[in-house]
C-alpha positions in Angstrom: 15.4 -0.7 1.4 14.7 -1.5 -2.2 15.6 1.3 -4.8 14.4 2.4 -8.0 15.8 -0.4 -10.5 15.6 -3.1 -8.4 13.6 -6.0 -8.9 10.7 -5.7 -6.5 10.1 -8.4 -4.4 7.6 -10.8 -5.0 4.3 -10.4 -2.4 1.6 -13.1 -1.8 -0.6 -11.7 1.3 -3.9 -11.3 2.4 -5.6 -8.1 1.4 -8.5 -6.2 2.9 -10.9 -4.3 -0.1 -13.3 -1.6 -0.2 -16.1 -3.5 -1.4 -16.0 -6.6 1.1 -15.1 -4.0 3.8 -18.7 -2.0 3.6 -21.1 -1.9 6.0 -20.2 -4.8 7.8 -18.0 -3.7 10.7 -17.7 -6.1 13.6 -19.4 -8.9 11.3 -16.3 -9.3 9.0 -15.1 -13.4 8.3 -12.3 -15.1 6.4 -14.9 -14.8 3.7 -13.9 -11.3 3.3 -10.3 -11.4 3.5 -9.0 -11.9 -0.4 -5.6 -13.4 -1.5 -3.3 -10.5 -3.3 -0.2 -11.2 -5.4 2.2 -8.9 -6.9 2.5 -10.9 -10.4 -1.2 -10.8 -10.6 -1.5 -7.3 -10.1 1.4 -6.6 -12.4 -0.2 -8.5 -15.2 -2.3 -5.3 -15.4 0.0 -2.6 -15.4 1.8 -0.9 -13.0 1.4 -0.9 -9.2 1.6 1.8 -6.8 2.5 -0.1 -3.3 1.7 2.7 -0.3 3.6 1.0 3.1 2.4 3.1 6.3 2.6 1.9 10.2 -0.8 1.3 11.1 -4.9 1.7 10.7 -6.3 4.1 12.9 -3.2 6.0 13.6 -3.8 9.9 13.0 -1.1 10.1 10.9 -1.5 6.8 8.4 -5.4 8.0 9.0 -4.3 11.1 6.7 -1.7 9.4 4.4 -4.4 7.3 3.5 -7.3 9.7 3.3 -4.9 11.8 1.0 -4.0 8.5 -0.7 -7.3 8.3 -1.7 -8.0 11.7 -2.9 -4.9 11.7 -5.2 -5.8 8.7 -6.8 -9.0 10.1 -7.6 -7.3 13.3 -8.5 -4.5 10.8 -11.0 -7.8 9.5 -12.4 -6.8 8.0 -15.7 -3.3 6.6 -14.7 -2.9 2.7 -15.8 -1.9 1.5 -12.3 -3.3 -0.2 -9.3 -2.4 1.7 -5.8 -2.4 -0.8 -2.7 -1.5 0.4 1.5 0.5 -1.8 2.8 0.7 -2.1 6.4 1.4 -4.8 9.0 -2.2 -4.9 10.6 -4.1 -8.2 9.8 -6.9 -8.0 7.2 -9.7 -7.5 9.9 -8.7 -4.5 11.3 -8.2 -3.4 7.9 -11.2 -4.0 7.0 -12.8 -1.7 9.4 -10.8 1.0 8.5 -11.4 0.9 4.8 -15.3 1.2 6.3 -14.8 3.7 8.7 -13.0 6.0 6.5 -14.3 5.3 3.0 -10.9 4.5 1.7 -11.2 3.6 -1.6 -7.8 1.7 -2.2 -7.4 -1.5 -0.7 -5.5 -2.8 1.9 -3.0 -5.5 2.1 -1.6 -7.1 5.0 2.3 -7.6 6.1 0.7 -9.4 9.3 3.0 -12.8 9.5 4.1 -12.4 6.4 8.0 -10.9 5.3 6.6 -8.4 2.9 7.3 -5.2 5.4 10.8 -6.5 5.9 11.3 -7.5 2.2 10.9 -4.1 1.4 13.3 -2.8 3.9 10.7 -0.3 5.1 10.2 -2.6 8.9 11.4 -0.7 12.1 13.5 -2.2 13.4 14.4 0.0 16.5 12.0 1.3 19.8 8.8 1.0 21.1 7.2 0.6 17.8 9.6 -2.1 16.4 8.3 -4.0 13.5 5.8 -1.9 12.3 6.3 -0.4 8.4 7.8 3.0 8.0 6.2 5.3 5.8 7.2 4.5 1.8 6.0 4.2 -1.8 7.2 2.1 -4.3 5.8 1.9 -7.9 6.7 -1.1 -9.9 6.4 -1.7 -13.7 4.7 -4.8 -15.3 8.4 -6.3 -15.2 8.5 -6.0 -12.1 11.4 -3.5 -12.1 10.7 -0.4 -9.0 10.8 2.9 -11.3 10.4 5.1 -8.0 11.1 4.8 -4.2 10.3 7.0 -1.7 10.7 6.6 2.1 10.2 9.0 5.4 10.4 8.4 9.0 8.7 11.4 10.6 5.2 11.7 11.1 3.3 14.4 8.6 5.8 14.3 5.5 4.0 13.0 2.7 5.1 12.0 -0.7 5.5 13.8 -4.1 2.4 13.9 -5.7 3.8 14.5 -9.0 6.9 12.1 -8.8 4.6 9.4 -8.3 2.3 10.5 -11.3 5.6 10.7 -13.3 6.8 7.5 -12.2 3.5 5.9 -12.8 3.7 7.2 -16.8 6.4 6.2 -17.2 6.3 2.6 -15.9 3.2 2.1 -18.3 5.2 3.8 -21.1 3.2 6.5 -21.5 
């Protein structure tokens, strides 16, 4: 797994959103399905990169949910937070609708960025899918905080990521 000070690795995937995600379950085409890359994201300011197994899994259904809540709650931080998971964009898609997830979504599905990250399993039943992690990455590109978890209902630190975030934007 990549650690704080490392350089994150670069990400070009496709990437579910909120908006294109609304109202349209069932109905969704490539037309909705938008292109995300980390340089372009960190030409903003920091990111906050969420990796979780899967859309509509109880657990990641929570992660998510709470996901979304805290970044309402961090309201004025100068980042961009993104799930990461290794569903393609369509099912993602539906999830953002079903659950009114306000952070979008992108997708590890044929791409390396799961295993990249050194968050893929890589053992059981289950193999391939992304464990449960948060990274945030400064403009540079440099990972200011890591986090990582493999059991189910252990989420992350609040606060560290709120620290890590200010500080990766130099506040």
């Amino acid at each position: 797994m990549i650690e704080a000070g490392d350089t994150a690795p670069a990400i070009e995937a496709p990437m579910a959103t909120p908006a294109a995600a609304a109202g349209k379950r069932g109905e969704y085409t490539a037309d909705d399905v938008e292109e995300f890359a980390l340089a372009d994201a960190l030409a903003d300011g920091p990111v906050v990169l969420a990796f979780f197994p899967g859309v509509f899994s109880r657990t990641c259904t929570e992660e998510l949910c709470r996901m979304g809540d805290w970044w309402d709650d961090l309201g004025g931080l100068p980042a961009s937070v993104y799930g990461v998971s290794v569903d393609p964009p369509f099912p993602q898609l539906a999830f953002l609708d079903s659950y009114d997830v306000p952070i979008p979504l992108i997708s590890g599905f044929n791409t390396g960025v799961v295993a990249d990250y050194g968050v893929r399993r890589e053992e059981g039943l289950l193999r391939g899918i992304a464990e449960r992690a948060v990274f945030v990455i400064d403009p540079e590109g440099t990972v200011r905080y890591d986090w990582l978890v493999t059991e189910p209902q252990v989420f992350p630190d609040l606060e560290a990521i709120r620290e890590a975030v200010a500080a990766a934007a130099g506040d």
